[in-house]
N, C-alpha and C positions, 0 to 999 in steps of 0.2 A: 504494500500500500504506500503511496508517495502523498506525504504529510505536510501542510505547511500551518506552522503556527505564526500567527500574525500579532502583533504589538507594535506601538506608536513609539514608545521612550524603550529602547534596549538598556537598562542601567545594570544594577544592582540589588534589586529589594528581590520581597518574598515570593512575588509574578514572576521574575524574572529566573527564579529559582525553580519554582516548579517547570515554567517553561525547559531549560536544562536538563532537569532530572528525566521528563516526557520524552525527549531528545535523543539523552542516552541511553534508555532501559526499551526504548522501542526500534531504534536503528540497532542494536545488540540483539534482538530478535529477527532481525531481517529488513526492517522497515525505511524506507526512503522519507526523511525529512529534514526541511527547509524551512527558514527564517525569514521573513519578510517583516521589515522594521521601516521607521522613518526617522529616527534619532538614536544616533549612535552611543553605545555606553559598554560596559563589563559584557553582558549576555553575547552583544555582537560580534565585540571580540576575542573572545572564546569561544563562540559557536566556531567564526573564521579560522582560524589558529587551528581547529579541531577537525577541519577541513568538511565542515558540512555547508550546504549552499546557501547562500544567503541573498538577498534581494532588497535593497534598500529605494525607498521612494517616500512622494512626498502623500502626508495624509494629513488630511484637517475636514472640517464637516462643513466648509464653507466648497471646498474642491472634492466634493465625496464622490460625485461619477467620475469624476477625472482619475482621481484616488482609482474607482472601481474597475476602470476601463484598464487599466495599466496594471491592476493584479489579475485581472482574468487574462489578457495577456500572457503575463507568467506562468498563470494554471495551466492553460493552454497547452504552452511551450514545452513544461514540464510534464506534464498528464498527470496534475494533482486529481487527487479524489479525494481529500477533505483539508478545507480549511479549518485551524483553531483558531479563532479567535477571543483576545483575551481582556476587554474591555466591550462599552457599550458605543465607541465611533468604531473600533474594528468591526463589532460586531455588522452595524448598518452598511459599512464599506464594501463587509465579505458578503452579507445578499446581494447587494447593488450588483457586485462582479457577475452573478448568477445570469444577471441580464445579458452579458457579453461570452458567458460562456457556464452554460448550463449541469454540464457532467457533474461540477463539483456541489459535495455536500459541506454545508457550513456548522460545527460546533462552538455553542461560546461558553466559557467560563467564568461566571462573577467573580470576581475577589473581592466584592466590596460591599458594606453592608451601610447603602445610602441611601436612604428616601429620596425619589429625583423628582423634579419639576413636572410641570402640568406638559411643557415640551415634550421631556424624555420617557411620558407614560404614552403619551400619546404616540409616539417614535416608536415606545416597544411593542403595544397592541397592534401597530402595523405589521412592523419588522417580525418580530420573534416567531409569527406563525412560520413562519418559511423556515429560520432554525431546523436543522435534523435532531439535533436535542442541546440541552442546557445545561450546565454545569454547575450548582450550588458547591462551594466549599466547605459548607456548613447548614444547620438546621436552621439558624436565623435568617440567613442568608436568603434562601429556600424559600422562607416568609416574605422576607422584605419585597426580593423578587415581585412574589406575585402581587401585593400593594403597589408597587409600580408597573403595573400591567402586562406583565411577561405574562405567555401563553403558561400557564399552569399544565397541561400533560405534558410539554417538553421538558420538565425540568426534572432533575434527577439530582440525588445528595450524593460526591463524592468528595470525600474528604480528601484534605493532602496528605503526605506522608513522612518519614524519614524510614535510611534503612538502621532496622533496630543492633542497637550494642551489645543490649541484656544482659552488661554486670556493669555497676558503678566504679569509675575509674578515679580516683579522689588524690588530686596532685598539687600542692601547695605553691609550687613553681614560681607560677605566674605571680601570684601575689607577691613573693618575697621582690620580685623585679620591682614592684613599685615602693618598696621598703615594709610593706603589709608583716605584720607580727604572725607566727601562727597562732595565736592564743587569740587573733580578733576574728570574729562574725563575718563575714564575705557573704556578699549578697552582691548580683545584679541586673543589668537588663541591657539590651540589645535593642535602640529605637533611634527613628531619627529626629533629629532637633525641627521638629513642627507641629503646630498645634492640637491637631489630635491624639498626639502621641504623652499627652499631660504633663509632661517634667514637672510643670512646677508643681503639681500637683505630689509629683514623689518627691521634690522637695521638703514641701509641708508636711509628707509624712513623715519621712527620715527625722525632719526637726521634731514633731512631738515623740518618735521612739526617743530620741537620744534625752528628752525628757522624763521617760519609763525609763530608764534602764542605767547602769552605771558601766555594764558590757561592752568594750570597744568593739565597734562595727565600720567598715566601709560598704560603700554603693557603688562598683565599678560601670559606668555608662559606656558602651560602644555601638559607636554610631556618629553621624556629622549631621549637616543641616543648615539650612537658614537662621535657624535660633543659637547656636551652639554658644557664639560669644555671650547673647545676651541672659544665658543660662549662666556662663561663669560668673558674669558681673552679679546675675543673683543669686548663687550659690556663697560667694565671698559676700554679699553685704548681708546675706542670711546668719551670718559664722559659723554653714555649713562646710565651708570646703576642704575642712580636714578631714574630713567622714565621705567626701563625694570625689572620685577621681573620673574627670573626664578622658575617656580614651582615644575619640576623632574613632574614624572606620578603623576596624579589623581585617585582617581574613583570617586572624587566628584565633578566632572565636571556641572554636574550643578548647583550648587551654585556657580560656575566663573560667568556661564552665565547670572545668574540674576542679579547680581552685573553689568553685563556691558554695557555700550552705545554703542559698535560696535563689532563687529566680524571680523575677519581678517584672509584671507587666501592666500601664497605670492610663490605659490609653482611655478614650472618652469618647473614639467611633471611631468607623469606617474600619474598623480591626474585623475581619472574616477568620481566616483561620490562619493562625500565625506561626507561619516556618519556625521564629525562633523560640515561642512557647515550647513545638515537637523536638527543636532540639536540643532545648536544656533538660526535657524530659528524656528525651534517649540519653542524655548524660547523669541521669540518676537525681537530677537537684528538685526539690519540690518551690510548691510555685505559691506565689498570692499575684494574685490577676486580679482585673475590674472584669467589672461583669457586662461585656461589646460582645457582639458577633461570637466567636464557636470557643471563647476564652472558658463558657461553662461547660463544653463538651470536654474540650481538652483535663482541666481541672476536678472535675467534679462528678461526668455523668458514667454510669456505670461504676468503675475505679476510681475511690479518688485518692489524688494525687497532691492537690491544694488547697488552698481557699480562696474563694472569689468575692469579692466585696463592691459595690456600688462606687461611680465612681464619686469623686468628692468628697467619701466618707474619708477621712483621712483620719478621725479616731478610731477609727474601724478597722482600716489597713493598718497603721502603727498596733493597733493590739493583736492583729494575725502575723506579724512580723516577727514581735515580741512574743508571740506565743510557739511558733519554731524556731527562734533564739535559744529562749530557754528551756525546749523540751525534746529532747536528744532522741527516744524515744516515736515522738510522731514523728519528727525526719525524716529515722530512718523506715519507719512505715512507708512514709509519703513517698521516698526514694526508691523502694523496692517497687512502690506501684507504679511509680512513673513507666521503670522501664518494663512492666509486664503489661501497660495500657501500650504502651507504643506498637511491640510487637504481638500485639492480638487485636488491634485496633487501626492503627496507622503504619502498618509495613508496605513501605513506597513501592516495592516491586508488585505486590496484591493488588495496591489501588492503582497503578500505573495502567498493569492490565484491564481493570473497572473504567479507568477511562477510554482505553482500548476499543473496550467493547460499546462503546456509544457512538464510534466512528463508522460500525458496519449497520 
C-alpha cells in the first residue's frame, strides 16, 4: 500500500511523533510511505535523511484547491491509495484533491481537543462525510469531534502508543549534571512554553508545595517556546528558581525520566493524548496530570497510575505532589502500573497496526 501522511508544520511535537512512529513500523512491514508537508522542521528532516519520499508544497485555506490540485498530482504520480491527514486544513485539502484524482482514500486524525467555530462545524458536516474514516486519539477527543460536526460513524478511538520497557530503569545521572543532590525529590514535565501548556500554573503549584513541605524538590522543564524567557523572569521574581530548572528542548528526554520521582502535566487544553504523558509512563514514573483530553485515560482509567486534578486547582495539585513525595509506597505502586498500563494498553506496534486497518 503507498501511504502519504500529510501535515502543514513538519516540526517536533507529539503529531509529528506519531507521524514517524506510523512511518516506520508500517514501511518495516512492507509498506510505501511518503511525507507531504509545507513547512519544514525535525519530522522533514528525518523523514529525508531516512531516505523516504517526501513532497513539500504550499498549503493555507485561502489556496486550498491550488493546495489540492498539486497533491493529487503527487497521488497521481505516485499511485497513493491513502492519504493521512493530520489536522482539520489537511484534512479539507486531502478531499478537495479527490476532485483531481479520485482512487485515493482520505484518513484524518485529530490531535486536538478544540471546540471550533461556527466556520469549522460547518467545514466539517460538509467535508468529513467523504472521510474513509477518522481518527480520535482519545475518548474526549471522540466527543468533542462530534460537537463540532464530524460525521459520527467515521470516527473510531485509537489511541497513541509507545513501544513498552516493562521494568523501571531509575538512574540518578542526569540530575547530579545539574548539581541535583540524590536525597532531593525530582519531579518533571516535558511542555512547550505556550499558553495552554499552564507553566504558571505549575509555578503556583511548586510554590504552595515548597510551603507543605521542608523536603528538597526540583521541577526539571524541557521544552522551548515563545514564553520561555518570560517564564524565567517569573520563576526568579517568584523565589522559585532554585527548585525550577529550565532545560530549552531535549532529545534526551529520557534520561530526565529516569532521574525522576514524578511526572507532571498542568496543561489547560487542547492536550489529546500526550506522547510525553506515555513516555514517562513507559519509564516507570507516576504522574499528576490536569484533567484535558485522554490525561484521565492515560492516569487513571482502568490502571491507575496517577492523579488527575482540575486545572487551576493548585491546592489540589500541590497536595497530590506532596502526597507521592512523601509516600514511597504509592510510587512505587503507581510505577509498577504505569509500565503494565502501557504494554496492555498502549503498545505502539498493536495500535500502529489499528490504524492500519482503517486504511483498507
Amino acid at each position: 500500500m503507498n501511504i502519504l501522511y500529510l501535515i502543514n508544520y513538519a516540526g517536533k511535537a507529539g503529531t509529528e511523533k506519531y507521524v514517524l512512529n506510523l512511518m516506520h513500523i508500517l514501511s518495516a512491514q512492507g509498506e510505501t510511505c511518503h511525507l507531504a508537508y509545507n513547512v519544514p522542521g525535525q519530522l522533514s528532516e528525518t523523514v529525508s535523511s531516512e531516505g523516504f519520499a517526501c513532497f513539500r508544497f504550499e498549503m493555507s485555506t485561502k489556496k486550498a484547491f491550488s493546495a489540492a490540485k498539486k497533491l493529487a498530482g503527487y497521488c497521481r504520480e505516485n499511485k497513493i491509495d491513502v492519504i493521512h491527514a493530520q489536522y482539520p486544513m489537511e484534512n479539507v485539502i486531502a478531499i478537495l484533491s479527490r476532485l483531481f484524482y479520485r482512487k485515493v482514500k482520505v484518513v484524518y486524525t485529530s490531535h486536538l481537543t478544540i471546540y471550533q467555530n461556527t466556520k469549522w462545524k460547518i467545514l466539517n458536516r460538509l467535508f468529513t462525510p467523504f472521510d474513509h474514516r477518522i481518527i480520535a486519539v482519545c475518548r474526549q477527543g471522540a466527543d468533542i469531534m462530534i460537537s463540532n460536526g464530524v460525521k459520527k460513524d467515521r470516527i473510531q478511538v485509537v489511541y497513541n502508543g509507545v513501544e513498552p520497557k516493562r521494568e523501571r530503569v531509575y538512574d540518578r545521572s542526569f540530575a547530579r549534571e545539574f548539581g541535583v543532590n540524590d536525597d532531593t525529590f525530582v519531579m518533571s514535565i516535558m511542555a512547550r512554553y505556550a499558553p495552554e501548556k499552564g507553566l504558571p500554573f505549575l509555578l503556583a503549584s511548586l510554590a504552595k508545595l515548597r510551603r507543605k513541605t521542608d523536603k528538597p524538590f526540583v521541577c526539571f522543564i524541557a521544552g522551548d517556546g515563545e514564553e520561555f524567557d518570560d517564564f524565567a523572569v517569573m520563576s526568579t521574581n517568584s523565589g522559585m528558581s532554585d527548585c525550577v530548572i529550565q532545560l530549552g528542548f531535549r532529545r534526551d528526554s529520557d534520561r530526565m525520566l529516569k532521574a525522576s520521582d514524578l511526572y507532571l502535566n498542568t496543561s489547560s487544553k487542547n492536550e489529546a493524548m500526550s506522547f510525553a504523558i506515555l513516555e514517562a509512563m513507559n519509564a516507570g514514573v507516576p504522574l499528576v496530570v490536569t484533567d484535558v483530553g485522554g490525561n484521565r485515560d492515560l492516569a487513571e482509567t482502568h490502571t491507575v497510575c496517577g492523579r488527575v486534578l482540575k486545572f487551576g486547582d493548585s491546592d489540589g495539585f500541590s497536595d497530590a505532589m506532596l502526597e507521592l513525595m512523601e509516600n514511597d509506597a504509592l510510587r512505587a505502586e503507581y510505577s509498577a502500573n504505569a509500565l503494565k498500563k502501557v504494554s496492555e494498553e498502549f503498545d505502539l506496534r498493536k495500535l500502529a497496526l489499528d490504524v492500519f486497518e482503517t486504511y483498507k
